[in-house]
N, C-alpha and C positions, 0 to 999 in steps of 0.2 A: 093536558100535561105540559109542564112548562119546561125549557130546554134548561138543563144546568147551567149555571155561569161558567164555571171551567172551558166548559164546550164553546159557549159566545165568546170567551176570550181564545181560545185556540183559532176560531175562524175571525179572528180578528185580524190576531196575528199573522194564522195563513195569508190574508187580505193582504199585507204587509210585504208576504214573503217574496217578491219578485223585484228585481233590479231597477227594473223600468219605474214600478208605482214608488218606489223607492226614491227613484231620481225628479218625478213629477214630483211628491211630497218637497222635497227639498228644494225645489225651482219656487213653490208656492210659500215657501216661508217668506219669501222674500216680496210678496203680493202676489194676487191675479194675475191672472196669464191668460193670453188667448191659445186657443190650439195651435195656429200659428208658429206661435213661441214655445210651444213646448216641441213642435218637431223641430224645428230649429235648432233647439237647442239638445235633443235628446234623437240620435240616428234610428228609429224606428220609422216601421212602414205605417202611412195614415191610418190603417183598419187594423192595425196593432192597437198603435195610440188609444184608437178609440175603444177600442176592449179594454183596455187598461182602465180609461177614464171613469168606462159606465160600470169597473167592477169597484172601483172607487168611490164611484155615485150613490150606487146601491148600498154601501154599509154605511157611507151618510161618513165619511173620513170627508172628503168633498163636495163641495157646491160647486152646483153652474147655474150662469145668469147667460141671457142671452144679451148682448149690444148690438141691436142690429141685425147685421147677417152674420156675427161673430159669437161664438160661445166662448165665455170666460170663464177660467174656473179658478177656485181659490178651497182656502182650508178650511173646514169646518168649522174647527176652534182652535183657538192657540195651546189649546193642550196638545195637538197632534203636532205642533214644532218643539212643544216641550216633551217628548216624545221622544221626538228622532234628534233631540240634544242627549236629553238622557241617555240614551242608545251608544251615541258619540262619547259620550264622561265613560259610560263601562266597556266599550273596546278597549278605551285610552286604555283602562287599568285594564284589563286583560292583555293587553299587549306589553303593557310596565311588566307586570306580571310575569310574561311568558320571557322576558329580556331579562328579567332576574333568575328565573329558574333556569337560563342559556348559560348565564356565567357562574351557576352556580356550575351546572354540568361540566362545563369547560374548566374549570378549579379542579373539583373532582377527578378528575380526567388527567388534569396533568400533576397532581398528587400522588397517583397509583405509579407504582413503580412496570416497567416497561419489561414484557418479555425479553431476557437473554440474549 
């Protein structure tokens, strides 16, 4: 029996839902990375990172090569930065959004006539 696509996408996205893999993804738009560089640049404990990496690893969102005694890792495919842009364009508008319906309130608000 085959899993629903719904569901693959749901655990996709769960994949997604954490801060960290979040900030790793967005460190790797910009090329490979060593782990190195990713703690460096991201204050997690090494055995964090690495949970992070390998749950990363696993849905195949990233690759790692090894250089060396170094493990690099990068994006799967450029769709995963056109992604986390997309992501980026609908906050924007959720936040335009939420700034329009502020001043609508706040209009609103000082339209109504003031108790006595």
């Amino acid at each position: 029996m085959s899993v629903p696509l719904y569901q693959v996408k749901a655990e996709f996205f769960r994949t997604l839902g954490h801060p960290v893999r979040i900030q790793v993804l967005e460190l790797l738009q910009d090329g490979p990375r060593s782990v190195r560089d990713l703690l460096d640049a991201i204050e997690v404990e090494p055995s964090n990172m690495s949970q992070h990496l390998a749950m990363l690893r696993r849905t195949r969102i990233v690759v790692a090569t090894r250089e060396g005694a170094t493990m690099v890792y990068s994006l799967s495919s450029a769709d995963v930065a056109e992604l986390l842009r997309s992501a980026c364009r609908i906050l924007a508008d959720m936040i335009v959004g939420q700034g329009e319906l502020l001043a609508e309130l706040r209009e609103a608000e000082n339209r109504r006539p003031r108790p006595g």
